[in-house]
C-alpha positions, 0 to 999 in steps of 0.5 A, a space after each residue: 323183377 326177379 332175383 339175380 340167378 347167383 343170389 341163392 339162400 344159404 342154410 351153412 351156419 357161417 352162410 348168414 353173412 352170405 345172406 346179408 350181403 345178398 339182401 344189401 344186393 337186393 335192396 341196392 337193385 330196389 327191392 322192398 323190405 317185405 319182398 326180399 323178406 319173402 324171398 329169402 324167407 326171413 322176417 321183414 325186422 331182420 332184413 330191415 336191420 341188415 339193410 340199416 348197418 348195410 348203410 351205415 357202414 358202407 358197402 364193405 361190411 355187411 357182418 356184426 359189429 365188434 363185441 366186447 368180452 374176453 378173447 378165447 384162448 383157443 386158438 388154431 394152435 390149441 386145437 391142433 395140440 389137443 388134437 394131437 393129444 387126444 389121437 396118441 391116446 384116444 383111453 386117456 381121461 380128460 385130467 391126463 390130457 390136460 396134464 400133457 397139455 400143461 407139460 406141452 411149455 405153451 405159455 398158454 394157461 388153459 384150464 379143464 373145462 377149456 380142453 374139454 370144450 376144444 376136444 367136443 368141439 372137434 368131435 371126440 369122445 373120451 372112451 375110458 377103458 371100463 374098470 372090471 370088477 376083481 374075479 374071486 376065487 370061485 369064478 377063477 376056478 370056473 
């Protein structure tokens, strides 16, 4: 028995509930462990367990269940400020955007590390400007 044509791997990091819901889909239609392992190329321990939540849950769910923690304080809303700090100022230092952020009146308390986590996240790079040393006077005349 083959696949059906528009079950397809997928590499894209958030594809692995993609993957899931095709491996639920092939056990539905009958396929075994070892055979959906083989053709998703995963291990038969992992497929076995996507299928046990498949049907313990249902057919709605297929993604992980809830975990406990605390919640980010990075939200959509974070994010664009930072962003918008950091393309007025691409020379500021982290302290000053962080202190800009702060100024901002967001009733969100965000920390250093918490803005530096967001800007790497979404692909800046802080260039300070490099401190050059003081010309004396020789080099001055030269």
């Amino acid at each position: 028995m083959m696949a059906p044509p528009h079950l397809q791997i997928h590499d894209s990091h958030n594809a692995r509930y993609e993957n899931n819901h095709d491996i639920a889909v092939l056990s539905d239609i009958g396929w075994g462990y070892r055979k959906i392992a083989q053709h998703m190329g995963m291990p038969v321990s992992t497929v076995q367990g996507v299928v046990k939540r498949y049907r313990e849950r249902g057919s709605i769910s297929v993604h992980d269940a809830p975990r406990s923690g605390r919640p980010t304080k990075i939200s959509s809303i974070v994010q664009q400020q930072v962003e918008s700090l950091v393309e007025e100022n691409q020379k500021a230092s982290l302290s000053e955007i962080t202190e800009e952020f702060r100024d901002l009146g967001l009733n969100v308390q965000v920390g250093r590390s918490t803005i530096d986590k967001v800007i790497k996240n979404l692909g800046f790079k802080l260039k300070i400007s490099q401190k050059k040393p003081f010309l004396d006077r020789f080099q001055k005349i030269r």
